[in-house]
C-alpha angles and dihedrals in degrees: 000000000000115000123214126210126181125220127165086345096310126137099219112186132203138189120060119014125178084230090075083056097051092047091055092047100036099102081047100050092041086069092043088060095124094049093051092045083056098053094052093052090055092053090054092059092049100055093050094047088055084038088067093259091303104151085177102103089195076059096043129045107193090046080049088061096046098052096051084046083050090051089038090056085047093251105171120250090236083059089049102051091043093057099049078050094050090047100041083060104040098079088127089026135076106006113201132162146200117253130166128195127192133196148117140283130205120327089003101296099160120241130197113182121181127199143193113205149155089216123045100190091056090049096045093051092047088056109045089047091055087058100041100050094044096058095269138109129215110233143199115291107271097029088114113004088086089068094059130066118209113237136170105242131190123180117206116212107240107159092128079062086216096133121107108220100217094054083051107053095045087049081051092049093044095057090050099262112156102208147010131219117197108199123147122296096358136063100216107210122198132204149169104272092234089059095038087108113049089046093054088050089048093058099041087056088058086060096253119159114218138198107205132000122187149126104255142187099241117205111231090209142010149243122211114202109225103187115085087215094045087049080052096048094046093055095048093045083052104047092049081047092053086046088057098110081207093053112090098174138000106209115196145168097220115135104198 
């Protein structure tokens, strides 16, 4: 159960955060720099292909989102531009969709997994036999969506620890941001996922390095697995998840 505290008007939560989840993996996912790269790309085309071909992110929100999660995964800005070439010109070429599946893992733990593919019954299969073999089930749309709210966050990197928490948050508020998470190492910022944007560009602007920057699905409770086979067999389901090259983003309410 989350637990709320207020301070100067602020709404701080403890408990789980996904940073603990990015502090375990980041060795991994610094090796995994290119796939992720890749994902991202994809993502890109995508959006301006749904965005009517429109490869102007002041013209096209979700590319716009995109683009400020690509800077905030150090893609370089020749792979960026490359990418918005690539997909101003792929209107008969790659021809990729958004897709999202929902289910459950082990003892009821709730998954969203969103994809991005140019073949929804491979994916599909991928997907529900990840589930399936790990101790999970993939389930109807909406069976667990309800339980998420979707929310613009962006971790600053604070590992120095050199930060001081107050001059953050009100940097934070006065972007617009609409709540702060202090966890170790890292400041979580939330927003509204229409101003995710503007808020990203605000701090950066303010010179502050970030971890991770993206519009995510936030669970408003959590599971704790308390199987030591079932905590095995959810890792695993996730990691081979995370290695789908049609997976963008596994979304859970696990609190480890």
């Amino acid at each position: 159960m989350i637990q709320k505290h207020r301070r100067k008007g602020w709404i701080y939560m403890s408990g789980h955060s996904k940073w603990h989840n990015i502090q375990k993996t980041k060795g991994a996912a610094d090796a995994k720099r290119a796939q992720a790269f890749t994902k991202i790309a994809r993502e890109m085309i995508v959006a301006v292909k749904e965005g009517g071909g429109s490869a102007d992110p002041a013209n096209n929100s979700r590319l716009a989102t995109v683009i400020a999660k690509a800077k905030a995964a150090n893609m370089p800005n020749d792979n960026i531009k490359r990418t918005l070439e690539k997909a101003a010109g792929s209107a008969g070429g790659e021809n990729f969709e958004s897709v999202t599946y929902e289910g459950y893992g082990p003892e009821g733990v709730a998954v969203i997994v969103d994809a991005m593919t140019d073949n929804r019954n491979r994916t599909a299969s991928d997907v529900r036999h990840l589930f399936d073999k790990y101790g999970g089930n993939m389930g109807a749309t909406g069976c667990v969506s309800w339980s998420f709210d979707k929310k613009g966050v962006i971790v600053i990197d604070n590992e120095d620890e050199e930060l001081d928490e107050d001059t953050v948050m009100m940097d934070a508020l006065e972007a617009g941001a609409d709540d702060m998470s202090v966890e170790e190492g890292a400041f979580e910022v939330y927003t509204d996922p229409d101003s995710f944007s503007a808020v990203l560009e605000a701090l950066e602007a303010k010179k502050y390095t970030f971890i991770s920057a993206q519009v995510e699905m936030v669970p408003q409770n959590y599971v704790k697995l308390t199987d030591e086979e079932n905590i095995k067999k959810f890792e695993k389901m996730l990691e081979l998840m995370e290695d789908n090259d049609d997976i963008q983003n596994v979304w859970h309410n696990w609190e480890e």
